[in-house]
PyMOL Python script that loads the backbone (N, CA, C, O; Angstrom):
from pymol import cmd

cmd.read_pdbstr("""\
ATOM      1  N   UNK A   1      97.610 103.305 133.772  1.00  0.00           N
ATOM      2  CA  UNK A   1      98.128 104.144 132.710  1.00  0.00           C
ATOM      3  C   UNK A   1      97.662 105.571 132.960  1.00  0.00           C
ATOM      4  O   UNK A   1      96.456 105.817 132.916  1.00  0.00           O
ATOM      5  N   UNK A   2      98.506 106.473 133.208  1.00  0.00           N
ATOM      6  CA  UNK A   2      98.572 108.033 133.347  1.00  0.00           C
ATOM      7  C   UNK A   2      98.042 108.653 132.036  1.00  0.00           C
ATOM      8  O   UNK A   2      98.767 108.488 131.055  1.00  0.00           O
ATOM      9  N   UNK A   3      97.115 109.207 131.894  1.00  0.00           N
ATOM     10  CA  UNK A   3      96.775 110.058 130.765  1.00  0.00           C
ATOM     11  C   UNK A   3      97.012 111.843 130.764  1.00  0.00           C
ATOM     12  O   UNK A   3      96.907 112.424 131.845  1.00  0.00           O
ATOM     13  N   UNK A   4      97.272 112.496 129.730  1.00  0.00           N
ATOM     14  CA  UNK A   4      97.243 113.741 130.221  1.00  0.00           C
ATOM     15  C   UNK A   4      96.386 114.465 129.613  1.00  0.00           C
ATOM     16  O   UNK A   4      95.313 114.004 129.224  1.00  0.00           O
ATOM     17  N   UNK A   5      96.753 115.741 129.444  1.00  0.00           N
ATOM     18  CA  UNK A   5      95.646 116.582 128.684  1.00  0.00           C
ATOM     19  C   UNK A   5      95.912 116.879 126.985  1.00  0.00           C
ATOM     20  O   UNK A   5      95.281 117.249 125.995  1.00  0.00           O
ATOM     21  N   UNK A   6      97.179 116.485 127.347  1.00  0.00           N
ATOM     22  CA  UNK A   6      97.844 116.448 126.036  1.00  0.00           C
ATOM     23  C   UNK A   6      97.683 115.512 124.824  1.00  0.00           C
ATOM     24  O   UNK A   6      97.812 115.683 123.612  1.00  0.00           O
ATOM     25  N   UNK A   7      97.484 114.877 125.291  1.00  0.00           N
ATOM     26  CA  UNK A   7      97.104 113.232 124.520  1.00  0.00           C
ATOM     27  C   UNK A   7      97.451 113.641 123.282  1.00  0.00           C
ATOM     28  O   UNK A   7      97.476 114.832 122.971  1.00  0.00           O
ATOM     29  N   UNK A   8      97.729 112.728 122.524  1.00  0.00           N
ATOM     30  CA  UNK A   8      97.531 112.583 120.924  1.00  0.00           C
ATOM     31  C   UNK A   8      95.902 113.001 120.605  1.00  0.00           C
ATOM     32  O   UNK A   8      94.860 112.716 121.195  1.00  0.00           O
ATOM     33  N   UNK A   9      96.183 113.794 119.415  1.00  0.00           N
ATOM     34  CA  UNK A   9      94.654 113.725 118.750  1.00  0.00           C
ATOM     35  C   UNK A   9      93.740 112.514 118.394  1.00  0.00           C
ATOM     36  O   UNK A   9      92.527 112.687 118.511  1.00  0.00           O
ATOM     37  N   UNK A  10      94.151 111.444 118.020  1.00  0.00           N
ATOM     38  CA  UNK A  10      93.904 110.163 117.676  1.00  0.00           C
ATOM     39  C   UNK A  10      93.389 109.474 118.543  1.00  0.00           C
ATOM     40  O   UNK A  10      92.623 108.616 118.104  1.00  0.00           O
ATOM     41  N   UNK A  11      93.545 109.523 119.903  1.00  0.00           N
ATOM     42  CA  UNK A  11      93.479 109.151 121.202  1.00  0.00           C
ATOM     43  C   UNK A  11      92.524 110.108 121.718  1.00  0.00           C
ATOM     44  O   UNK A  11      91.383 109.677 121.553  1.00  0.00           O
ATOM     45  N   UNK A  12      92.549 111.120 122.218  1.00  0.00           N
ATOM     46  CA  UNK A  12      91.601 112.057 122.346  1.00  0.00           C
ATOM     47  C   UNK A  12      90.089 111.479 121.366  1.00  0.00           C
ATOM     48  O   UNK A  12      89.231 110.810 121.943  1.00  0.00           O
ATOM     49  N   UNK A  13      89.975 111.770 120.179  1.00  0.00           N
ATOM     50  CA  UNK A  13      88.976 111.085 119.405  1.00  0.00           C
ATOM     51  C   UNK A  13      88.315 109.922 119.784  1.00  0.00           C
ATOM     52  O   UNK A  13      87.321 109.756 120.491  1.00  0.00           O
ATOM     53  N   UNK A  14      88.930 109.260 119.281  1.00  0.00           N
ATOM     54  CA  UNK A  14      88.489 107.713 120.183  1.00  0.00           C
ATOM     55  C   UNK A  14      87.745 107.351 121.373  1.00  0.00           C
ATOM     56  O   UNK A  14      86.903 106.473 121.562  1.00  0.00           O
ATOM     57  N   UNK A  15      88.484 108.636 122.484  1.00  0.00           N
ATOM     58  CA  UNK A  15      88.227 108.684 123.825  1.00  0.00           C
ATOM     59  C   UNK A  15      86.708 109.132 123.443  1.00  0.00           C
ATOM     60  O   UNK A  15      85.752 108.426 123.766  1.00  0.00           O
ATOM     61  N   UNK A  16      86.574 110.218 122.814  1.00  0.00           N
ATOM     62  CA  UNK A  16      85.498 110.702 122.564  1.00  0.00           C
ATOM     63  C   UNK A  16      84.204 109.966 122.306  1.00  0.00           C
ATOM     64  O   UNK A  16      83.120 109.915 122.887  1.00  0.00           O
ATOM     65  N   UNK A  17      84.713 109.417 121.228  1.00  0.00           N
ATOM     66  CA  UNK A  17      83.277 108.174 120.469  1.00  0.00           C
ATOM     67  C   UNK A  17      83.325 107.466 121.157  1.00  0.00           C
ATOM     68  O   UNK A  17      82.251 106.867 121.113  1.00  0.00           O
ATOM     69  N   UNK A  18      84.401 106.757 122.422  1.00  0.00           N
ATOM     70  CA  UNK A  18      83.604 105.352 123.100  1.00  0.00           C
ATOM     71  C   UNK A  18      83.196 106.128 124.184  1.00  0.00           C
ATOM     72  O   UNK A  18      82.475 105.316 124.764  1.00  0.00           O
ATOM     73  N   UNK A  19      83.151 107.632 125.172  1.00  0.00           N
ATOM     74  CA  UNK A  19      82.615 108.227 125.946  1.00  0.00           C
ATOM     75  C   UNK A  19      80.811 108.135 125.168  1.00  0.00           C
ATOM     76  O   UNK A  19      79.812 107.706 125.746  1.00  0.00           O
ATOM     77  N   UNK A  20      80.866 108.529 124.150  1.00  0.00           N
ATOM     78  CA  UNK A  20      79.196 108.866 123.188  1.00  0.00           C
ATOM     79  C   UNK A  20      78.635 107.543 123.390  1.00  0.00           C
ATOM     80  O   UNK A  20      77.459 107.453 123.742  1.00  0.00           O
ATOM     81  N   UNK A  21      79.417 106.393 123.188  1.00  0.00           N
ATOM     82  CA  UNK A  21      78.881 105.218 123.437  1.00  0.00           C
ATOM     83  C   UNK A  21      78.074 104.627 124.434  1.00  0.00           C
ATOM     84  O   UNK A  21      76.927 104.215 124.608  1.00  0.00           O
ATOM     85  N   UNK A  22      79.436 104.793 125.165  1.00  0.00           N
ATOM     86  CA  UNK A  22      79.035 104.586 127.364  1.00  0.00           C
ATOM     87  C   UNK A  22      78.002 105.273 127.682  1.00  0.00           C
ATOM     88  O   UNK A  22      77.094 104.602 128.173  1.00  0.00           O
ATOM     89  N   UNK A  23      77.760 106.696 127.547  1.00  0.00           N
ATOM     90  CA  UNK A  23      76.951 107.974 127.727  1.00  0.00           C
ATOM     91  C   UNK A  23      76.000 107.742 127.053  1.00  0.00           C
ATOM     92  O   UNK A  23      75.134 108.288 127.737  1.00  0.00           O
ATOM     93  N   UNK A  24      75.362 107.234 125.998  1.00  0.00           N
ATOM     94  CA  UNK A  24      74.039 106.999 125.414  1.00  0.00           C
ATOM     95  C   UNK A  24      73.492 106.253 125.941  1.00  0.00           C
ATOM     96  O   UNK A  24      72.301 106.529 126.080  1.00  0.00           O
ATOM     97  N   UNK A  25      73.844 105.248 126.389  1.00  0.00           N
ATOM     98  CA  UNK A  25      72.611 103.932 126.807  1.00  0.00           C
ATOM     99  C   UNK A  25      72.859 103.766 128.502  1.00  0.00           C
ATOM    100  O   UNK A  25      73.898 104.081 129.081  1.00  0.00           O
ATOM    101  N   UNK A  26      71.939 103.333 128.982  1.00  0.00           N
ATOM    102  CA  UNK A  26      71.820 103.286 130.459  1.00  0.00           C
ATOM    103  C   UNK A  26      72.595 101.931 130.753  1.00  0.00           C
ATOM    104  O   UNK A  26      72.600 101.276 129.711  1.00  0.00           O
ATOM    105  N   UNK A  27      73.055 101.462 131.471  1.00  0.00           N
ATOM    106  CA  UNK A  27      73.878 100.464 132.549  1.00  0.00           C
ATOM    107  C   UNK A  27      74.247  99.885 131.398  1.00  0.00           C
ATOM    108  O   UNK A  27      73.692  98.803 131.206  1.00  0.00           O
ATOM    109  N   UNK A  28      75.157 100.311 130.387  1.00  0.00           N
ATOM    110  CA  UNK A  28      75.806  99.884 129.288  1.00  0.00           C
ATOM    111  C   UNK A  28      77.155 100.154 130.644  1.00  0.00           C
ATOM    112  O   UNK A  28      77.166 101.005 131.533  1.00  0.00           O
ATOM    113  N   UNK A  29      78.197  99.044 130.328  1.00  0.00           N
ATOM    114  CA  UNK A  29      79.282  98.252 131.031  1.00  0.00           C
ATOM    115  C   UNK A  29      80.253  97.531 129.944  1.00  0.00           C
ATOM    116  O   UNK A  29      79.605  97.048 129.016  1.00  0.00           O
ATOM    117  N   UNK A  30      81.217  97.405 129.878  1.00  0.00           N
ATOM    118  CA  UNK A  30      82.113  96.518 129.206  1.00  0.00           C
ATOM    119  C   UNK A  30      83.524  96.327 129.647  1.00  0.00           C
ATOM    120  O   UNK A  30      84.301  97.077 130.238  1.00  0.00           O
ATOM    121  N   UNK A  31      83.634  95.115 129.194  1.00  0.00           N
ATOM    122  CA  UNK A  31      85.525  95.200 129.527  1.00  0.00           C
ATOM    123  C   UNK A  31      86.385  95.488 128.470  1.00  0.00           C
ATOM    124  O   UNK A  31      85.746  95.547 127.420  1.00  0.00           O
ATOM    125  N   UNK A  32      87.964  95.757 128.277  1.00  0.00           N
ATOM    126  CA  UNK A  32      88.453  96.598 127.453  1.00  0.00           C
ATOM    127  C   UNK A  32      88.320  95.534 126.429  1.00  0.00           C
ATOM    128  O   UNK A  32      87.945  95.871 125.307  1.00  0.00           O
ATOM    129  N   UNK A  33      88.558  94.401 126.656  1.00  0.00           N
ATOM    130  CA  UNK A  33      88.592  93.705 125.739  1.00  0.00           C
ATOM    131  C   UNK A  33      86.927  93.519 124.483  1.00  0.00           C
ATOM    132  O   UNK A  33      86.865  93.525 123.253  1.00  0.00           O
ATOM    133  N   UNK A  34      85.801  93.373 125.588  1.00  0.00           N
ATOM    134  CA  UNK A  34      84.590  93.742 124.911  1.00  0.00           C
ATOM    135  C   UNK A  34      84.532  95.059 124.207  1.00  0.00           C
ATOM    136  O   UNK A  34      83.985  95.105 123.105  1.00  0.00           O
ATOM    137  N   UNK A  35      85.155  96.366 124.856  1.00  0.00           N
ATOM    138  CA  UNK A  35      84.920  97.046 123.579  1.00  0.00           C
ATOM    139  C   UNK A  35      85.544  97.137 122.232  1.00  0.00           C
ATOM    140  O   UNK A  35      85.027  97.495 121.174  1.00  0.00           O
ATOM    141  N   UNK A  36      86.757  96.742 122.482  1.00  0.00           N
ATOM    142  CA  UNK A  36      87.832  96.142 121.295  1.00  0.00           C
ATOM    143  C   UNK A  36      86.859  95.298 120.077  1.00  0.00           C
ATOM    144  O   UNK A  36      86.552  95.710 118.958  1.00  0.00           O
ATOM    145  N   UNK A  37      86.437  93.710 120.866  1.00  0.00           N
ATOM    146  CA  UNK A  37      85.813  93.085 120.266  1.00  0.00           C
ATOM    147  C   UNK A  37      84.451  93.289 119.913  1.00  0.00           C
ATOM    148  O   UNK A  37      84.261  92.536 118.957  1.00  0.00           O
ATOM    149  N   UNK A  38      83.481  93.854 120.150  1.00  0.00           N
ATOM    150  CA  UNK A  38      81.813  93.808 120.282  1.00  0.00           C
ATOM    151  C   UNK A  38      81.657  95.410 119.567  1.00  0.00           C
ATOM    152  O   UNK A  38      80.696  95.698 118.854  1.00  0.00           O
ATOM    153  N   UNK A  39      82.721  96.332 119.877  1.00  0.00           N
ATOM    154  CA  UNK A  39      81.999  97.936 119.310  1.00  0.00           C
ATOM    155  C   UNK A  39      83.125  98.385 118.202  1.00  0.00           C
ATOM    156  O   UNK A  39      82.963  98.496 116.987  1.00  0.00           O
ATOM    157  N   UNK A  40      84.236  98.595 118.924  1.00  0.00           N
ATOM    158  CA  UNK A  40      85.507  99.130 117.976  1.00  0.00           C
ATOM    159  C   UNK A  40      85.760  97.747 117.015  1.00  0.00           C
ATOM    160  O   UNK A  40      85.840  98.220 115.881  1.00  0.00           O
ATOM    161  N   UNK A  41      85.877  96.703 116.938  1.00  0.00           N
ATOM    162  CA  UNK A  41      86.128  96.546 115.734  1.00  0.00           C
ATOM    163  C   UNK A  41      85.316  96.121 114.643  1.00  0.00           C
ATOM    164  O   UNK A  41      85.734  95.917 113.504  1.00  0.00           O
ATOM    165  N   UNK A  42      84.017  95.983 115.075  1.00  0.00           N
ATOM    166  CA  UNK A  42      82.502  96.097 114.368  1.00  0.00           C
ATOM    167  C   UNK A  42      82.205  97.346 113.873  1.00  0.00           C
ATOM    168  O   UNK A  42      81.728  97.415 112.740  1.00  0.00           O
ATOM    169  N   UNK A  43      82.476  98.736 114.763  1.00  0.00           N
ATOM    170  CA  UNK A  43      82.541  99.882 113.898  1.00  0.00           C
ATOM    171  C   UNK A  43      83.281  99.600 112.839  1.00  0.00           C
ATOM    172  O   UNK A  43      82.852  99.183 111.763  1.00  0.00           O
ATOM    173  N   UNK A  44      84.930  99.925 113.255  1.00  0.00           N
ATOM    174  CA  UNK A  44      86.248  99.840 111.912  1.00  0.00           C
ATOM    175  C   UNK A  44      85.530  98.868 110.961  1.00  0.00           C
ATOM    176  O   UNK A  44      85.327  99.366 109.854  1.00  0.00           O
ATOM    177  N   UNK A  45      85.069  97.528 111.125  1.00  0.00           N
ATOM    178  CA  UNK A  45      85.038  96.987 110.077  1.00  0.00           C
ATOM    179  C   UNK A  45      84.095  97.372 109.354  1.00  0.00           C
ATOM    180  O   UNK A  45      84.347  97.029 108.199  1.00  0.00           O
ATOM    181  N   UNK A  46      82.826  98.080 109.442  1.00  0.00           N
ATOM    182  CA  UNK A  46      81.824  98.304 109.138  1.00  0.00           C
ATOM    183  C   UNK A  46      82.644  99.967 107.842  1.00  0.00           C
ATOM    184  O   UNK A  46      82.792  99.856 106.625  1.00  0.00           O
ATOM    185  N   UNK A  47      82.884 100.853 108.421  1.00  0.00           N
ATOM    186  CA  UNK A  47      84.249 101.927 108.053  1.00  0.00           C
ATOM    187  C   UNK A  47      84.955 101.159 106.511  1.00  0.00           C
ATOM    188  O   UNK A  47      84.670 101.404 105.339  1.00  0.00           O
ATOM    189  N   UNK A  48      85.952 100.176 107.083  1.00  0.00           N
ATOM    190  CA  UNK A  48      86.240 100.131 106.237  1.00  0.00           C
ATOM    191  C   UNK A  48      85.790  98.916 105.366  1.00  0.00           C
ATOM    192  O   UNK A  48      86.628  98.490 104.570  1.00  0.00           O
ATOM    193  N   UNK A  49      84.725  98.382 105.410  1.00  0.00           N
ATOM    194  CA  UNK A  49      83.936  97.691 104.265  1.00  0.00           C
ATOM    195  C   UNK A  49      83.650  98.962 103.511  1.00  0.00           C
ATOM    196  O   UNK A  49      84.242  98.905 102.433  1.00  0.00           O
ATOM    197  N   UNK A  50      83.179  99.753 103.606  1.00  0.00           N
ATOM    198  CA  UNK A  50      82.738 101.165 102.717  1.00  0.00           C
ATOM    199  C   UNK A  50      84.031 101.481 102.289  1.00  0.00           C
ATOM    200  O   UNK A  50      83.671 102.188 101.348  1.00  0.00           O
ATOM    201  N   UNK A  51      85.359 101.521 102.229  1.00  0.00           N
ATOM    202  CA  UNK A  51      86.514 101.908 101.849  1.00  0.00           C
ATOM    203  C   UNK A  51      86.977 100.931 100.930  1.00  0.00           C
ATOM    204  O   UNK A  51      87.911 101.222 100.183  1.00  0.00           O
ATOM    205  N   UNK A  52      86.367  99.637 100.881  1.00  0.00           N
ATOM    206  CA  UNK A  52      86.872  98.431 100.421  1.00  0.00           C
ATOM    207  C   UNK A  52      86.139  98.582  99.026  1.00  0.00           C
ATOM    208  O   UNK A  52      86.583  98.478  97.882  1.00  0.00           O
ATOM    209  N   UNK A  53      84.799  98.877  99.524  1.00  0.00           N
ATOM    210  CA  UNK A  53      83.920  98.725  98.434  1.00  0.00           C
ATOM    211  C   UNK A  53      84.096  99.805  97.278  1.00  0.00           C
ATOM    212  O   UNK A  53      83.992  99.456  96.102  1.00  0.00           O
ATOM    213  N   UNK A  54      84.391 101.257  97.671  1.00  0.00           N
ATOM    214  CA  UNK A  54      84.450 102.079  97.098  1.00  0.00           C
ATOM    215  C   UNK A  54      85.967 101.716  95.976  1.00  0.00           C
ATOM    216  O   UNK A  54      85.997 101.984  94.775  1.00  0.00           O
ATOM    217  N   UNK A  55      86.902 101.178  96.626  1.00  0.00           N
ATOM    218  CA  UNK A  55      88.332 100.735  96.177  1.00  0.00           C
ATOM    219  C   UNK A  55      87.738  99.774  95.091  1.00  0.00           C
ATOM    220  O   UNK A  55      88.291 100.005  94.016  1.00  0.00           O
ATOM    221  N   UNK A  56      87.030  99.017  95.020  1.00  0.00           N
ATOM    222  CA  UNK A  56      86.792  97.658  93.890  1.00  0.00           C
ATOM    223  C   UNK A  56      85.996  98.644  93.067  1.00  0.00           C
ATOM    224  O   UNK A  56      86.759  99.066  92.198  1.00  0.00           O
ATOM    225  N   UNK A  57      84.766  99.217  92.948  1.00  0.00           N
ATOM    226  CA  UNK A  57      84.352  99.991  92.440  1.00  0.00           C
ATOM    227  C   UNK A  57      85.086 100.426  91.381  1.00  0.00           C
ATOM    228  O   UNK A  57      84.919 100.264  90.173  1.00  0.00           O
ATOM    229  N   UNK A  58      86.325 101.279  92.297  1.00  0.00           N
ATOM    230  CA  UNK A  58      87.421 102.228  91.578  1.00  0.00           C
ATOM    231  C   UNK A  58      88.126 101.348  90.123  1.00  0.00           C
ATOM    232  O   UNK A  58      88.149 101.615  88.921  1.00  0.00           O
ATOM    233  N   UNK A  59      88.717 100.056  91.058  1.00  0.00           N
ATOM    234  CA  UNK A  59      89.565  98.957  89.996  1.00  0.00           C
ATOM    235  C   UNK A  59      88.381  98.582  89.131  1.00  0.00           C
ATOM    236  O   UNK A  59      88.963  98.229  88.106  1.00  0.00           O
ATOM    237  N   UNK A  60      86.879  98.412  88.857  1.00  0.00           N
ATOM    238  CA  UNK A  60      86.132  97.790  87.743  1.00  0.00           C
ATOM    239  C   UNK A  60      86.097  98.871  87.053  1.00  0.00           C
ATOM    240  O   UNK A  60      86.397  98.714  85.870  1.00  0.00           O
ATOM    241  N   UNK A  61      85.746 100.272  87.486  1.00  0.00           N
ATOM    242  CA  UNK A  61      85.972 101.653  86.580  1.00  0.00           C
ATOM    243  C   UNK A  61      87.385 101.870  85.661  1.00  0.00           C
ATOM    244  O   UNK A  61      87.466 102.613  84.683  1.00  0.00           O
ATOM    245  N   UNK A  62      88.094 101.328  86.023  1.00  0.00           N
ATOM    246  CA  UNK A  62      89.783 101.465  85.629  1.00  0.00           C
ATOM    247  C   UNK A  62      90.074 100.073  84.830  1.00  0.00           C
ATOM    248  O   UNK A  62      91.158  99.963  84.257  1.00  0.00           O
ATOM    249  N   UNK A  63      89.147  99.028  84.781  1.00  0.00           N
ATOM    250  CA  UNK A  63      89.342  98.022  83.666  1.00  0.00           C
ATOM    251  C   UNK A  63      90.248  96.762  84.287  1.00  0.00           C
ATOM    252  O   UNK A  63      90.734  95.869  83.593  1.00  0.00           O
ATOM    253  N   UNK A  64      90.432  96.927  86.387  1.00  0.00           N
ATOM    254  CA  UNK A  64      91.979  96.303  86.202  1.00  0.00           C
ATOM    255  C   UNK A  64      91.128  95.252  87.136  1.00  0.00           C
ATOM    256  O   UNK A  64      91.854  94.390  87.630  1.00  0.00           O
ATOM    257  N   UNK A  65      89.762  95.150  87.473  1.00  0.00           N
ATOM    258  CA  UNK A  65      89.016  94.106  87.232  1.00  0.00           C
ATOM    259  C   UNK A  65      87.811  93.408  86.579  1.00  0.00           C
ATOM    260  O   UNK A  65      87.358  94.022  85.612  1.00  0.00           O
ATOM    261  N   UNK A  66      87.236  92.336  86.877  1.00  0.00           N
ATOM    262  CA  UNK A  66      85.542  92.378  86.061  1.00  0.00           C
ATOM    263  C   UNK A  66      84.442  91.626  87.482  1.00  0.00           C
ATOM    264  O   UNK A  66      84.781  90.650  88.151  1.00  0.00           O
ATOM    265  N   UNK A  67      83.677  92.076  87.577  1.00  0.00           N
ATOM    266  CA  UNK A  67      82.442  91.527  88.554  1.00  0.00           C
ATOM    267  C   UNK A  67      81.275  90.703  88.139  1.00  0.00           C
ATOM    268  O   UNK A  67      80.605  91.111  87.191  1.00  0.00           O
ATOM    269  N   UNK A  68      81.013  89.805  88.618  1.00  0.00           N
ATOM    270  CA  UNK A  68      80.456  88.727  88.322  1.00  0.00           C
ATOM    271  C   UNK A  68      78.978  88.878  89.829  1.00  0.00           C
ATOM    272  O   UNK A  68      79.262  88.850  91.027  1.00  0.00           O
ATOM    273  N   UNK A  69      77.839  88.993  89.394  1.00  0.00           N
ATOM    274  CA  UNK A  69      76.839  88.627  90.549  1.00  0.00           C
ATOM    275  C   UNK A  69      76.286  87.125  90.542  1.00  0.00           C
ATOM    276  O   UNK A  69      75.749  86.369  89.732  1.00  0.00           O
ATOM    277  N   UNK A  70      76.778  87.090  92.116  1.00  0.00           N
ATOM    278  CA  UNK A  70      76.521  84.967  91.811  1.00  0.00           C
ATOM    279  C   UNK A  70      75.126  85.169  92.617  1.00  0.00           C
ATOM    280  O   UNK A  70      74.708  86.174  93.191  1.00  0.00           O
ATOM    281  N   UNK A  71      74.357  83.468  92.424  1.00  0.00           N
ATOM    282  CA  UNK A  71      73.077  83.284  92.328  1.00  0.00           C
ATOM    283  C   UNK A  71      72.499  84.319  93.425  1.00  0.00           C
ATOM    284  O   UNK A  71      71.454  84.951  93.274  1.00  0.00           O
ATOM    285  N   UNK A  72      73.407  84.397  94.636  1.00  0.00           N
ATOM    286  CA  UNK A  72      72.645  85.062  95.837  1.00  0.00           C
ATOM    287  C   UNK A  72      72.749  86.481  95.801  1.00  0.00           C
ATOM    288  O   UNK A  72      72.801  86.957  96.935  1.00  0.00           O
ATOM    289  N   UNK A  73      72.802  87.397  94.792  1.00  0.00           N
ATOM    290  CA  UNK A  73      72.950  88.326  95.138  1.00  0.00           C
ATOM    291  C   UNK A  73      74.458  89.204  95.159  1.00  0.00           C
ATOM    292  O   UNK A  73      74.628  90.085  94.317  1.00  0.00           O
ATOM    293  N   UNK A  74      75.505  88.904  96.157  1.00  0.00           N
ATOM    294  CA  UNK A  74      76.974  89.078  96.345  1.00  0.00           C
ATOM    295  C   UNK A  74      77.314  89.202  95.074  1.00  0.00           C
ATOM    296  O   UNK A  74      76.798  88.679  94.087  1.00  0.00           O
ATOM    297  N   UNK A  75      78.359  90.044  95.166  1.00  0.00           N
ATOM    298  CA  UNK A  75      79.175  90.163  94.149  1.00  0.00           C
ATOM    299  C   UNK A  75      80.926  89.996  94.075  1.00  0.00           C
ATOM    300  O   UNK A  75      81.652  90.590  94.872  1.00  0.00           O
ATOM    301  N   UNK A  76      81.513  88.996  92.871  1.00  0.00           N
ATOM    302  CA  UNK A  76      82.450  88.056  92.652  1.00  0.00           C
ATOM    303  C   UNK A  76      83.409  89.237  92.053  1.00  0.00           C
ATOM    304  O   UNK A  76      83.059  89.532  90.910  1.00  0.00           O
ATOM    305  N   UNK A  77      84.482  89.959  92.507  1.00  0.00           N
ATOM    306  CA  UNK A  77      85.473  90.791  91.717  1.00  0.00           C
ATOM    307  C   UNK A  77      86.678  89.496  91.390  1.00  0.00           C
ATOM    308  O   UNK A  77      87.267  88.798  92.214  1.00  0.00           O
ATOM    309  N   UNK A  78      86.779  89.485  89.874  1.00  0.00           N
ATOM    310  CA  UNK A  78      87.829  88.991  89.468  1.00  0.00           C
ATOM    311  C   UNK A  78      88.784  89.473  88.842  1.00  0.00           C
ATOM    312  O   UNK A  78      88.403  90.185  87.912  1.00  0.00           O
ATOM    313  N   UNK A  79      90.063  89.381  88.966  1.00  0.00           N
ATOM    314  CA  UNK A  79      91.731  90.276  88.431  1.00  0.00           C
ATOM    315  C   UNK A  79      91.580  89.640  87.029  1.00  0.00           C
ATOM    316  O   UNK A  79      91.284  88.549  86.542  1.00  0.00           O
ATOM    317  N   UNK A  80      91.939  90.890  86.628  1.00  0.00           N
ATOM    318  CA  UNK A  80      92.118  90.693  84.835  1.00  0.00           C
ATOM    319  C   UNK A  80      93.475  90.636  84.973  1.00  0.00           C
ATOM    320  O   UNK A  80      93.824  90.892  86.125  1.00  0.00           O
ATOM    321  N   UNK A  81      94.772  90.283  83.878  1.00  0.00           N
ATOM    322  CA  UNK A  81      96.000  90.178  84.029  1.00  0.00           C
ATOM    323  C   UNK A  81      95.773  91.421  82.980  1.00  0.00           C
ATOM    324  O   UNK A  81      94.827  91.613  82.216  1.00  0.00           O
ATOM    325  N   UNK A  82      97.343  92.453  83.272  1.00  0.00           N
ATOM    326  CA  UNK A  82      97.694  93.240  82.666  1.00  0.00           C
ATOM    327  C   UNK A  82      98.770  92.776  81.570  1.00  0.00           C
ATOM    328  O   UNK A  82      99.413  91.738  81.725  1.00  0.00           O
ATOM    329  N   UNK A  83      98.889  93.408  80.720  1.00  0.00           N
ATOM    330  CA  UNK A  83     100.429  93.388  79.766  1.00  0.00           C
ATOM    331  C   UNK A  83     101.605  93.035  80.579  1.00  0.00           C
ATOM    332  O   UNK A  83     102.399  92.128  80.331  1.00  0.00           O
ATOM    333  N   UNK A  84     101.645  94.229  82.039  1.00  0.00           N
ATOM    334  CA  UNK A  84     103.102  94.171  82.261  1.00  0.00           C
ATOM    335  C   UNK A  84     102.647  93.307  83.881  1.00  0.00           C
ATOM    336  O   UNK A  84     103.351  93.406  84.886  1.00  0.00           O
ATOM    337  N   UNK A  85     101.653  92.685  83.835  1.00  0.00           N
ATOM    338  CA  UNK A  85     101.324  91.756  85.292  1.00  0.00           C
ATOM    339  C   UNK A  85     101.404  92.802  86.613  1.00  0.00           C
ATOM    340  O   UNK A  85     101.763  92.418  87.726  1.00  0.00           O
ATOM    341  N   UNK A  86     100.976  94.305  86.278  1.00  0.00           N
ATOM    342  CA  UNK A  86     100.269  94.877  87.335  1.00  0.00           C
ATOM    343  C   UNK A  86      99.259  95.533  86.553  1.00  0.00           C
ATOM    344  O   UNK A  86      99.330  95.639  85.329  1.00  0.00           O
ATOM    345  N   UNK A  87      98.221  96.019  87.331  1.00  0.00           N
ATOM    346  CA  UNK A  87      96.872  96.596  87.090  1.00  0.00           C
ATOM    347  C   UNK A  87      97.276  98.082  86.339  1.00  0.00           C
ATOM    348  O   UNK A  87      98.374  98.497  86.711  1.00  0.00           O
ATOM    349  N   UNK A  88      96.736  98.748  85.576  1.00  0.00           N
ATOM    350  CA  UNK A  88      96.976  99.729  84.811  1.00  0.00           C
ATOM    351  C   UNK A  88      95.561 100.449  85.538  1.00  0.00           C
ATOM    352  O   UNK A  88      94.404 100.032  85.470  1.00  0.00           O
ATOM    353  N   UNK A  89      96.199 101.949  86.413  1.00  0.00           N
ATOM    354  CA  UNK A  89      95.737 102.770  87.143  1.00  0.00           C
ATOM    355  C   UNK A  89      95.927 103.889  86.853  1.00  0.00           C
ATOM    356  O   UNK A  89      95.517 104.713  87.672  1.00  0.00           O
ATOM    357  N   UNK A  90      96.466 104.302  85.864  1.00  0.00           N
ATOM    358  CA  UNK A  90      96.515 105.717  85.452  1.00  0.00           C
ATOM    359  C   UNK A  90      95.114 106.180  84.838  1.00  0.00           C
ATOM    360  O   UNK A  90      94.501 105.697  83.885  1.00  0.00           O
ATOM    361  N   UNK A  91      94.801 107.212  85.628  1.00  0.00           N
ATOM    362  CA  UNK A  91      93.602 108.254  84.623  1.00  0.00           C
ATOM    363  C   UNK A  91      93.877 108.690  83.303  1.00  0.00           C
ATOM    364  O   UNK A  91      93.053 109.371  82.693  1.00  0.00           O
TER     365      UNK A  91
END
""", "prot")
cmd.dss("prot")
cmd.show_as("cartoon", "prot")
cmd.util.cbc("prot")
cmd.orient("prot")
């Protein structure tokens, strides 16, 4: 695959943070598929657990769920039903 200088920004980026990756640690090696699986999607998921969390947050502030902490700690978000059977999100 031919790359240019042009690249997409999105691509460029990326390129960037898994270069910071490779480049930090000594005889760090992977195949495309290991970084897919083992870095990039352990980052993303890590990303967007914080996006997830902040989102439920949002819906218990807005009434359009209720949270429950079970014995261990974790916490249980459960859907309240609305009047018209979607969540009421207006500020």
């Amino acid at each position: 695959m031919k790359v240019n200088d042009e690249e997409e920004p999105d691509i460029q980026s990326l390129a960037e943070e898994i270069a910071r990756y490779l480049q930090g640690r000594e005889q760090v090696a992977d195949t495309l598929d290991g970084i897919l699986q083992w870095w990039i999607l352990r980052q993303r998921l890590h990303e967007e657990r914080r996006r997830v969390e902040r989102a439920m947050a949002y819906l218990h502030q807005q009434g359009a769920i209720s949270i429950r902490t079970l014995p261990d700690g974790r916490l249980l978000y459960i859907g309240r039903p609305s009047a018209a059977g979607k969540p009421n999100l207006d500020s």
